[in-house]
LOPA-488274 format. One record per residue: residue in one letter; z negated, y negated, x negated of N, C-alpha, C in turn. Coordinates in steps of 0.02 Angstrom, whole numbers, padded with zeros to 5 digits, always signed. Layout:
AZYXZYXZYX;...
! end
This chain:
X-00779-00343-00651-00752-00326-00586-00698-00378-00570;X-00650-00348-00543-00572-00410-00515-00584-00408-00440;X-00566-00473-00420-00560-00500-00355-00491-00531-00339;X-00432-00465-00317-00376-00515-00290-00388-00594-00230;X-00385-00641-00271-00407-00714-00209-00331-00739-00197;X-00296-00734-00151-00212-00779-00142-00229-00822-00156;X-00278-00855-00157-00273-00942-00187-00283-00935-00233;X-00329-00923-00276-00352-00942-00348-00349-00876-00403;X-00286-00825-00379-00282-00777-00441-00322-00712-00438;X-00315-00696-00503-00385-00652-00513-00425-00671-00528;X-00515-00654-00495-00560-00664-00516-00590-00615-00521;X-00642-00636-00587-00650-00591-00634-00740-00601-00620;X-00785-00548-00622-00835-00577-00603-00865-00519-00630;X-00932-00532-00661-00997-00483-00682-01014-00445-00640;X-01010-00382-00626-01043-00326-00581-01127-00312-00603;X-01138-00355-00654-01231-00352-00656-01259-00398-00633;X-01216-00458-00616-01262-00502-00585-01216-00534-00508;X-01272-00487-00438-01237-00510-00383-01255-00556-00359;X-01192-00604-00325-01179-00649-00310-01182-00722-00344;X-01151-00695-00423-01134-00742-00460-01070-00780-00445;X-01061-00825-00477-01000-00869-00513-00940-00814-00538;X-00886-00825-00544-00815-00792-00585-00852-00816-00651;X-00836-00778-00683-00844-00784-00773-00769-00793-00799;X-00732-00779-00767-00643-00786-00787-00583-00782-00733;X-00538-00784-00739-00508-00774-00685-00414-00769-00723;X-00364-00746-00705-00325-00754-00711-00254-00775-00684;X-00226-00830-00691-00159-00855-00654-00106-00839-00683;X-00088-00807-00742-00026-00802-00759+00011-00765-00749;X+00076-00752-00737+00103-00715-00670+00081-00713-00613;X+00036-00716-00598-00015-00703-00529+00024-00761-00470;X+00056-00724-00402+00069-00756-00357+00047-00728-00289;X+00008-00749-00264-00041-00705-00185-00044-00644-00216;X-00084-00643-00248-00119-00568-00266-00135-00519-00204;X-00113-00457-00192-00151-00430-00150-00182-00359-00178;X-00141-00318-00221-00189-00237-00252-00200-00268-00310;X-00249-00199-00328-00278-00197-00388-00295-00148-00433;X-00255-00138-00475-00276-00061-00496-00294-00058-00568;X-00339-00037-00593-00344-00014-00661-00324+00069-00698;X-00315+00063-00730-00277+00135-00775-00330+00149-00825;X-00329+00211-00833-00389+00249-00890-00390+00213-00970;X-00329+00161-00979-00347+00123-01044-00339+00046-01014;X-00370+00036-00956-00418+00005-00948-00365-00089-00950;X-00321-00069-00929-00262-00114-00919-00251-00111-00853;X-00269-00183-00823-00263-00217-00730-00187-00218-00729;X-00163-00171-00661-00106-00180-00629-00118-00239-00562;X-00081-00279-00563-00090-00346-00495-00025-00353-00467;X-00034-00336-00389+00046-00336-00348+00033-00420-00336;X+00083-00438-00336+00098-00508-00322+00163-00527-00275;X+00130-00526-00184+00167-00542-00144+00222-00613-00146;X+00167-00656-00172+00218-00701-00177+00268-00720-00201;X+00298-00679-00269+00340-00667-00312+00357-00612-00307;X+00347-00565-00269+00373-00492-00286+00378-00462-00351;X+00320-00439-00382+00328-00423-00446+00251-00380-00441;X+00253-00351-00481+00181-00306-00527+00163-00343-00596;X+00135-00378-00605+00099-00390-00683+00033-00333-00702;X+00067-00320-00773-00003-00288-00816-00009-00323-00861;X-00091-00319-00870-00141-00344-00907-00177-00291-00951;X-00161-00319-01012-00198-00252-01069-00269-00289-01069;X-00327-00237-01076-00397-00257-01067-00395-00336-01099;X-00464-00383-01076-00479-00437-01104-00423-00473-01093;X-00335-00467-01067-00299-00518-01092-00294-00557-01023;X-00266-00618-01012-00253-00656-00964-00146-00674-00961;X-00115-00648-01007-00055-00655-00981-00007-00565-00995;X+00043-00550-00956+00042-00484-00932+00092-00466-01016;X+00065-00406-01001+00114-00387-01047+00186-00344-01031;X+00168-00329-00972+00222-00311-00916+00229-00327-00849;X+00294-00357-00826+00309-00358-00778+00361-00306-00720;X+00345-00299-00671+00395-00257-00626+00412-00298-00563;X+00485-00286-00570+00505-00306-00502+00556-00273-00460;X+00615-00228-00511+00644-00195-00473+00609-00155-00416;X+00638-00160-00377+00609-00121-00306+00558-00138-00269;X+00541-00195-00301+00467-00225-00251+00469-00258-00230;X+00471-00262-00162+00470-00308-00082+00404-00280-00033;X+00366-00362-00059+00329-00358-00010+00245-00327-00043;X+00247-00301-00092+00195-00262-00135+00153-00275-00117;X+00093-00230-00088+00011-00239-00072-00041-00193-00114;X-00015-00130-00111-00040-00062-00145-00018-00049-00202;X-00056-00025-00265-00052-00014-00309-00101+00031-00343;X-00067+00104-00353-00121+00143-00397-00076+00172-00458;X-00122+00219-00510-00076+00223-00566-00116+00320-00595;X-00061+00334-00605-00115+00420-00607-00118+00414-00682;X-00157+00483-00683-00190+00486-00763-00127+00493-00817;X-00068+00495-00813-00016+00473-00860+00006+00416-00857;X-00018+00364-00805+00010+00308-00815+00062+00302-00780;X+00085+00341-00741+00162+00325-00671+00096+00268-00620;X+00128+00213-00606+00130+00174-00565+00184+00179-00480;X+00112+00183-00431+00162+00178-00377+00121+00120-00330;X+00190+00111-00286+00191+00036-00281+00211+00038-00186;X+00158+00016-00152+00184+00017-00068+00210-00056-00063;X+00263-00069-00026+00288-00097+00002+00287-00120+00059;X+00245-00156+00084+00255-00169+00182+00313-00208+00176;X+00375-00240+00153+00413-00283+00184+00467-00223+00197;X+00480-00171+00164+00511-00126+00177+00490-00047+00179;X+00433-00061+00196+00392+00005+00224+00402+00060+00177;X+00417+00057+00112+00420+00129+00068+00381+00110+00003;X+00371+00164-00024+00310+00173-00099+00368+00186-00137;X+00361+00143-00214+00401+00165-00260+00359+00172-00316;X+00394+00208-00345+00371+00258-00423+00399+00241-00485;X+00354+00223-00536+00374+00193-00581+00354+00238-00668;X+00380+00243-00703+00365+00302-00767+00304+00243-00801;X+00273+00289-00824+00225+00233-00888+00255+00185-00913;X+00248+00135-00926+00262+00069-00972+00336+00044-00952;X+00371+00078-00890+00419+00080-00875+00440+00025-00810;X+00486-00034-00816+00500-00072-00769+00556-00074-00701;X+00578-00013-00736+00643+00004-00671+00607+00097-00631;X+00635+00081-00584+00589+00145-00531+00609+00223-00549;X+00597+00266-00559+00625+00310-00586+00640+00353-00530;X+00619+00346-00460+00687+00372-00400+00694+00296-00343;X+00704+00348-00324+00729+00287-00263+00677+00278-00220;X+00652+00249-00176+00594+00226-00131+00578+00264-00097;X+00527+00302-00070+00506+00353-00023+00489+00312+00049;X+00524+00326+00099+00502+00280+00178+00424+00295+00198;X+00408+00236+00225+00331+00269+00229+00305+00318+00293;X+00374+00314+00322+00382+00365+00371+00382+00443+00361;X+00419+00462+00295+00431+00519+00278+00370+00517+00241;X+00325+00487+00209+00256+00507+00182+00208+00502+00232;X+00192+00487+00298+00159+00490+00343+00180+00560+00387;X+00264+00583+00393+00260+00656+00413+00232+00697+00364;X+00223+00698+00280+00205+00726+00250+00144+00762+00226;X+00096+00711+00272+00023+00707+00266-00008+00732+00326;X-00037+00805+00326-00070+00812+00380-00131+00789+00401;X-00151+00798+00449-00237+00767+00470-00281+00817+00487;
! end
């Protein structure tokens, strides 16, 4: 199980034994971690406010094998659908951007989070 901590990275911790110790943790790339997302092969996406960037992590590893930064200001949210497009919210400029599999530049332009909040009924 991952624990975005802004101070100390990712932590990485046993989901069989609660209220253990971190068993690992990861700092590289890692700057104020705030999402967390895993993908069906099992590779951690981590938004990193403090640097503005996305690092991925292929299972077991501790340094990314991809980084993203075009278009990311402010990054908190991070999910990734079953092909692997990564999208990415933004609070410093209030829009979600979309990213192709394994891909580091956005493949449109930023959606306002205004126009996805008219989009969504209740």
């Amino acid at each position: 199980m991952f624990v975005a901590d802004s101070r100390s990275g990712v932590l990485i911790y046993n989901p069989k034994n609660a209220n253990s110790s971190p068993i690992g943790s990861i700092a590289t790339g890692v700057s104020v971690p705030a999402g967390l997302a895993v993908d069906n092969k099992n590779n951690l996406y981590v938004t990193n406010d403090g640097n503005n960037t996305v690092t991925v992590y292929p299972k077991g590893s501790s340094s990314p094998s991809l980084t993203i930064s075009t278009g990311v200001d402010g990054p908190y949210g991070v999910t990734v659908d079953s092909k692997g497009n990564v999208f990415v919210s933004n609070l410093d400029n209030n829009t979600v951007t979309a990213y192709a599999a394994g891909q580091t530049s956005r493949t449109r332009r930023s959606v306002s989070m205004r126009t996805v909040r008219r989009s969504v009924s209740v």
